[in-house]
N, C-alpha and C positions, 0 to 999 in steps of 0.2 A: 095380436095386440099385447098379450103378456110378454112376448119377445121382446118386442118395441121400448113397452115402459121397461121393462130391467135393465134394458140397452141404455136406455137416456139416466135411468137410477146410477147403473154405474160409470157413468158416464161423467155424471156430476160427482160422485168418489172420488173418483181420478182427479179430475179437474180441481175438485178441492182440497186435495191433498197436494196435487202440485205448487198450487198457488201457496198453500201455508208453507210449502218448503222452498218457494222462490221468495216470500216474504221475509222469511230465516234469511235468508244466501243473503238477503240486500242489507238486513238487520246485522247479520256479521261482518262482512265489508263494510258496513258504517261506522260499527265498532273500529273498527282494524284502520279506519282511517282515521276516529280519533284518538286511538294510539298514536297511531303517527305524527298528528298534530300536535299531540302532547306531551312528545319525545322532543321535537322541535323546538318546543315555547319551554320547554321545564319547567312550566306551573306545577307548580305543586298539586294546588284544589284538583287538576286536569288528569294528572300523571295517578293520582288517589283513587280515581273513579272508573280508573282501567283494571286493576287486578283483583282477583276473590281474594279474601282473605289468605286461603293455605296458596300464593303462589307461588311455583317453583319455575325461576325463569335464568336457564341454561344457555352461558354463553360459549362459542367455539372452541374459546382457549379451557373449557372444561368447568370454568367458574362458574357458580350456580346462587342466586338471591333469591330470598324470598320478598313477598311485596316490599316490605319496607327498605328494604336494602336497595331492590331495583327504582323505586321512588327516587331515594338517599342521594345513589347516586350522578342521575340524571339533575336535581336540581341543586347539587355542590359543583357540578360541574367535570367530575369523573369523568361523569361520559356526557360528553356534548355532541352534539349534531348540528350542521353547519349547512348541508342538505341532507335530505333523509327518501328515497324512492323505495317503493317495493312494488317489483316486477313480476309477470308471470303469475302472478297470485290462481291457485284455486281455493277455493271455500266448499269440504263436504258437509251436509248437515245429516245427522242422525238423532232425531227427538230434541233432545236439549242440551246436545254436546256437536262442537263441529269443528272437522279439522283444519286449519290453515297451513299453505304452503305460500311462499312466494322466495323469490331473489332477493337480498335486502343490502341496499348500495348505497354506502353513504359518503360524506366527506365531516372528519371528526377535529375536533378539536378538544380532544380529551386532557384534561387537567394542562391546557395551555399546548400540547403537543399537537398539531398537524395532521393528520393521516386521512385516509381511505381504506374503508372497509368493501366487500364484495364477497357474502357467505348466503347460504340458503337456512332458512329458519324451515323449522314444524310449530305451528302451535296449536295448542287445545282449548278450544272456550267452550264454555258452559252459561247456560240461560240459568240466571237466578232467578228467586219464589218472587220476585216483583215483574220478571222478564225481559230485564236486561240481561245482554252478552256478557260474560266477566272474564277475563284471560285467565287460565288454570294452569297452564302451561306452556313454555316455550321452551324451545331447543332449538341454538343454534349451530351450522355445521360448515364444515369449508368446504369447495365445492371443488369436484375432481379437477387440476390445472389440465389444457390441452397437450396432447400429444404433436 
């Protein structure tokens, strides 16, 4: 009988510890989509409520903003986004920090120029003391071309 209840005790451990870290995974994917959403629209109010304060957010060509710069500029229009997908995503969670990876494909229209982009990002977000997701980091990187 004592088998039995430890078996079903830790059974429920398990189980509840997976569920709060599947609740994370969904909690950060929803963050990471309204990033997205908020790269797209360049609201300001939207684009604000994405990054912790110390952000350092690392673009491929080596340039690096902190929040207010990456806010700046996405709603002057620097960096615009015309579509914006990100593919392949995984989401690790560890306590209150989780990594992001995806493919991240767009079609830009930066300060009135045209282009397309196609690089794989890392990011790092962190659950703030209220327990929202906040972006802490990103890095993005160019993706080996096919042989």
């Amino acid at each position: 009988m004592k088998k039995i209840l430890g078996a079903a005790l830790f059974s429920l451990l398990i189980s509840g510890t997976c569920f709060a870290q599947n609740a994370d995974v969904t909690a950060v994917n929803n963050a990471v989509e309204n990033m997205r959403q908020a790269m797209l629209s360049a609201k300001k109010v939207e684009l604000e409520k994405v990054g912790a304060p110390n952000l350092s957010y690392g673009h491929s060509s080596g340039r690096v903003e902190n929040n207010a710069e990456f806010v700046d500029a996405i709603v002057t229009g620097k960096s615009s986004f015309v579509t914006l997908n990100l593919n392949d995503q995984t989401v690790d969670v560890d306590g209150d920090v989780a990594i992001v990876r995806h493919i991240f494909e767009a079609k830009t229209n930066d300060s009135g120029k045209p282009g397309e982009v196609k690089i794989g990002v890392m990011q790092v977000w962190k659950k703030d003391k209220a327990g929202d997701w906040k972006l802490l980091a990103r890095q993005a990187y160019k993706l080996p071309q096919p042989q």
